[in-house]
C-alpha atoms as one frame of an Amber mdcrd trajectory, in Angstrom:
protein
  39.780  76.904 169.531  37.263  76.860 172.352  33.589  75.330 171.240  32.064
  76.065 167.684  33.577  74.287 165.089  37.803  73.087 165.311  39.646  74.915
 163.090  41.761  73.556 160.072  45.253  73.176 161.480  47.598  75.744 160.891
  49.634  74.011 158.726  47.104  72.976 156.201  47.266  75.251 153.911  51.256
  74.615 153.326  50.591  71.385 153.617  50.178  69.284 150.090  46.406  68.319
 150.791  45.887  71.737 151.896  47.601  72.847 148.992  45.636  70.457 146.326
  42.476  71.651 148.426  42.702  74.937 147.187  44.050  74.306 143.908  40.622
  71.997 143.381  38.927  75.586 144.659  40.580  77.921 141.979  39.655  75.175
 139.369  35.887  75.179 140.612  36.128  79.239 140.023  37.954  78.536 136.470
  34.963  76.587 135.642  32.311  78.525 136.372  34.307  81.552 134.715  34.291
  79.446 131.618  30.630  78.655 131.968  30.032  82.007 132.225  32.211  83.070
 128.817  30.101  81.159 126.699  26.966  82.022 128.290  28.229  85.932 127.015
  29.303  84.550 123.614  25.681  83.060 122.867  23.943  85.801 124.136  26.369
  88.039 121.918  25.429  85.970 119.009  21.639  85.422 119.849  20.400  86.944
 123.018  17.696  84.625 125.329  16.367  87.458 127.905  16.437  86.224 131.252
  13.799  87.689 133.628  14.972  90.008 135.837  12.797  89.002 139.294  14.170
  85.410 138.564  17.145  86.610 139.595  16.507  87.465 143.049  16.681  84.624
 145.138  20.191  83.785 143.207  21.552  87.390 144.090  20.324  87.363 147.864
  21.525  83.604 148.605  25.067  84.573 146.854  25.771  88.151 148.823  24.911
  85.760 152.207  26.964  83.049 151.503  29.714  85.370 149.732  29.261  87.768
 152.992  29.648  84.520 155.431  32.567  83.302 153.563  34.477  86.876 154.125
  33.125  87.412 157.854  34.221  83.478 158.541  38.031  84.067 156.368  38.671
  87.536 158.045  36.865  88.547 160.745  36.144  85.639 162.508  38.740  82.890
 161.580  36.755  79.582 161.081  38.656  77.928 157.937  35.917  74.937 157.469
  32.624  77.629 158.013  34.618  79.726 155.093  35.503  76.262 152.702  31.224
  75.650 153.093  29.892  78.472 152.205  32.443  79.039 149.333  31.412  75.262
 147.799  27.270  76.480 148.593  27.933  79.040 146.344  29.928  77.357 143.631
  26.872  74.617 143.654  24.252  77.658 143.659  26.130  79.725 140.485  26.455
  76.368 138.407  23.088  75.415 139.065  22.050  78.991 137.445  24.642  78.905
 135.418  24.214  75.960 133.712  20.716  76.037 133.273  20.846  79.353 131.200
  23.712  77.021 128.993  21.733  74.473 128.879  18.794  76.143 127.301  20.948
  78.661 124.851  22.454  75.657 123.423  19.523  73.345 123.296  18.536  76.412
 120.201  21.977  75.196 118.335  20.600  71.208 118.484  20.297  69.607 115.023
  17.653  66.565 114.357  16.835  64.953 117.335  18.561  61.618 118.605  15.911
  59.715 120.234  16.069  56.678 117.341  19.760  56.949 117.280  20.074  56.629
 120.924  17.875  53.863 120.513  19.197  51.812 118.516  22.687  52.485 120.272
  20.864  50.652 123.292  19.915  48.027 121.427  23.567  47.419 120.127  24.587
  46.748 123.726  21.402  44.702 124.492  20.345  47.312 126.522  15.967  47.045
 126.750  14.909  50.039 128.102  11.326  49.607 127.724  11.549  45.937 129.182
  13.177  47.118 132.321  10.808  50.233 132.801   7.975  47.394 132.777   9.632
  45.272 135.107   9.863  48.108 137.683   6.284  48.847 136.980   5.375  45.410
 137.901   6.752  45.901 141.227   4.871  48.577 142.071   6.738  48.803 145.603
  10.120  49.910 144.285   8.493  52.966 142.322   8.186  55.671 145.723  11.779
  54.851 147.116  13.615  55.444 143.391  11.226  58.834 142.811  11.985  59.872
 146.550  16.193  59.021 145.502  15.843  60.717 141.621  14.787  64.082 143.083
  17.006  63.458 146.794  20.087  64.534 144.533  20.690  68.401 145.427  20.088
  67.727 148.936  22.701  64.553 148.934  25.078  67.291 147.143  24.235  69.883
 150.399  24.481  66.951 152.955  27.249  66.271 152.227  29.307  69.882 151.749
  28.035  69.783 155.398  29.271  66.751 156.412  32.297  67.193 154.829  32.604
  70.626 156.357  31.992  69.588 160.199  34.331  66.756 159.557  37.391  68.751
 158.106  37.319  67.061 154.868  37.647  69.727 152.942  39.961  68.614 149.922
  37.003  65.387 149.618  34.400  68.591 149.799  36.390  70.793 146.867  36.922
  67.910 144.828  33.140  66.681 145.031  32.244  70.433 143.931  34.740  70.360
 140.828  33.822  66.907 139.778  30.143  68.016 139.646  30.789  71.359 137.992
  33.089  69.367 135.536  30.826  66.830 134.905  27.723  69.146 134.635  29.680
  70.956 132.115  30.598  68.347 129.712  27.076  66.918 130.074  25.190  70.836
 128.964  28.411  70.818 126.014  28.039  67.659 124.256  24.076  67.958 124.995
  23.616  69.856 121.323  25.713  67.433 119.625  23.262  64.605 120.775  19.405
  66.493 120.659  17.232  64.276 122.313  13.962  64.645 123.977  13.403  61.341
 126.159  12.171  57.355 125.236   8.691  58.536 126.980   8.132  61.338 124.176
   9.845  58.948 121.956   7.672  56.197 122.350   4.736  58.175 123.434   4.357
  56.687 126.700   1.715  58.439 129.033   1.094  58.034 132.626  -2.053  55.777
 131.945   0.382  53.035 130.076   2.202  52.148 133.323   0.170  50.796 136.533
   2.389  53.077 139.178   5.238  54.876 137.369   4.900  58.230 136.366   6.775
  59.419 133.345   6.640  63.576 134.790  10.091  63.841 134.582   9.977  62.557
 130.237   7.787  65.504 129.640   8.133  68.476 132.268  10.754  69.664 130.638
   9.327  69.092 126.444   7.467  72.457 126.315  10.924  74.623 126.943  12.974
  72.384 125.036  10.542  72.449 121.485  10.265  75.757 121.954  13.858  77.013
 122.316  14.167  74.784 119.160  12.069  76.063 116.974  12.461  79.372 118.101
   9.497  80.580 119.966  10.832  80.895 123.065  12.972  84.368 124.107  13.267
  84.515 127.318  13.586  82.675 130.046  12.863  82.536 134.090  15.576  80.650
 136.104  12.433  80.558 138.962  10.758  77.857 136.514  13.604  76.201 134.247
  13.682  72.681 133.532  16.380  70.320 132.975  16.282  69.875 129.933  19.259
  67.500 128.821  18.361  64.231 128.353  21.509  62.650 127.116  23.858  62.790
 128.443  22.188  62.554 131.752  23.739  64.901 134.457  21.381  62.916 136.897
  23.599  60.343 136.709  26.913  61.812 136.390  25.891  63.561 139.235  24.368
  60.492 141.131  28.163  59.099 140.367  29.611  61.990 142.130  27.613  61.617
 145.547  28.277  57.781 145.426  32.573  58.781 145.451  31.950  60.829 148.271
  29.349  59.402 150.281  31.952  56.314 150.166  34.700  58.619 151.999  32.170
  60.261 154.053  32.360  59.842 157.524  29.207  58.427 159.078  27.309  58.253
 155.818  29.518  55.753 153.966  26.701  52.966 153.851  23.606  54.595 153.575
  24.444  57.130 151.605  26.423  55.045 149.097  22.481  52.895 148.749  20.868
  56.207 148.255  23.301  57.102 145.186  22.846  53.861 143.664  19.198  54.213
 143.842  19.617  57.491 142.310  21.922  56.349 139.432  18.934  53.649 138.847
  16.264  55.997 139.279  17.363  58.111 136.356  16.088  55.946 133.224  12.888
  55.314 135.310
């Protein structure tokens, strides 16, 4: 090919990375199928109306990218443009997806966890409160682990690109399933293990700490009470929270960046920091 972007070789697809590359794709689309069967199911059993207008910005980004991916696999033959715009809109429907998952299941929660949890941490000599005051103390390392905790969908988009430009597309497909996979298990086993965060927990406030604050323990406790107790019935995917606390998809997610920033090509090193900062931001 002349200029743009070089082609996937010919052969790839019969090839057995091509072939696991697109295998990894189909499973991606199994996924979010299944997501979507059991967000029918609950809303068969218990319907959680979901505001129409919230919708909009999910339909018009997913007929572009869906439109690019045909125009780039038919019309205009550019393998790698096709394989990026497919994963941007795998990452887009999951992250809709499983946030109307996440809150019809957080209504099927039984008592909450937070003790339990706890004391679990405790077993393993695990001091959460110790180590949120010893970050506190050093007041410097606060801005770069807030800056990493909310750096994660844009590490997840920097690198579909990267990966794209590069040719790596199996490495792109199999970050996608890994974080649809992993996003999945998190929003199913989050029912089985209600929690609402140590900050509630321990009612923690932002005037406690000297230059931490604890937003991200409570932005999400008004949804999550009230899809519990029942007084919530409909939701807007425009202003929905993540609302899983454990298990955290933050760092499962976090996890997944740091694998593939490591076989990245020109991000190996500082991209592999930024994940770890992530995965250490998350309990902060």
């Amino acid at each position: 090919m002349r200029g743009g972007m070089n082609d996937t070789p010919a052969h790839s697809a019969t090839c057995p990375s091509g072939r696991m590359a697109d295998s990894t794709n189909s499973a991606s689309w199994l996924l979010l199928s299944g997501v979507l069967l059991c967000i029918l199911a609950l809303q068969a059993r218990s319907a959680l109306w979901i505001e129409p207008a919230s919708l909009t910005s999910l339909v018009i980004a997913t007929i572009a990218l869906g439109g690019a991916a045909w125009f780039y696999g038919t019309m205009r033959l550019r393998p790698n443009f096709r394989a990026m715009c497919l994963s941007l809109m795998q990452v887009l429907l999951f992250s809709a997806l499983g946030s109307i998952l996440s809150y019809l299941l957080a209504r099927e929660g039984g008592p909450l966890m937070d003790a339990q949890l706890a004391a679990w941490d405790r077993a393993m000599g695990l001091d959460w409160l110790t180590f949120i005051t010893w970050v506190d103390s050093h007041g410097w390392m606060v801005l770069p682990l807030r800056l990493a905790y909310a750096s994660l969908i844009p590490q997840i988009i920097l690198l579909v690109i990267t990966f794209g430009f590069t040719g790596h597309i199996r490495q792109m497909r199999m970050m996608i399933f890994a974080a649809i996979l992993s996003g999945t298990i998190a929003i199913l086993i989050s029912p089985l293990v209600p929690a609402l965060s140590n900050y509630v927990h321990l009612g923690l406030k932002p005037g406690d700490f000297g230059t931490i604050n604890p937003y991200a323990g409570y932005i999400h406790l008004h949804d999550h009470l009230a899809l519990r107790n029942g007084t919530m019935t409909s939701m807007s995917l425009a202003t929905a929270q993540g609302i899983i606390t454990f298990p955290s998809y933050h760092a499962a997610l976090a996890t997944v960046t740091l694998w593939s920033f490591w076989r990245a090509p020109y991000l190996r090193w500082p991209g592999t920091i930024l994940a770890l900062l992530t995965i250490i931001a998350t309990p902060v």
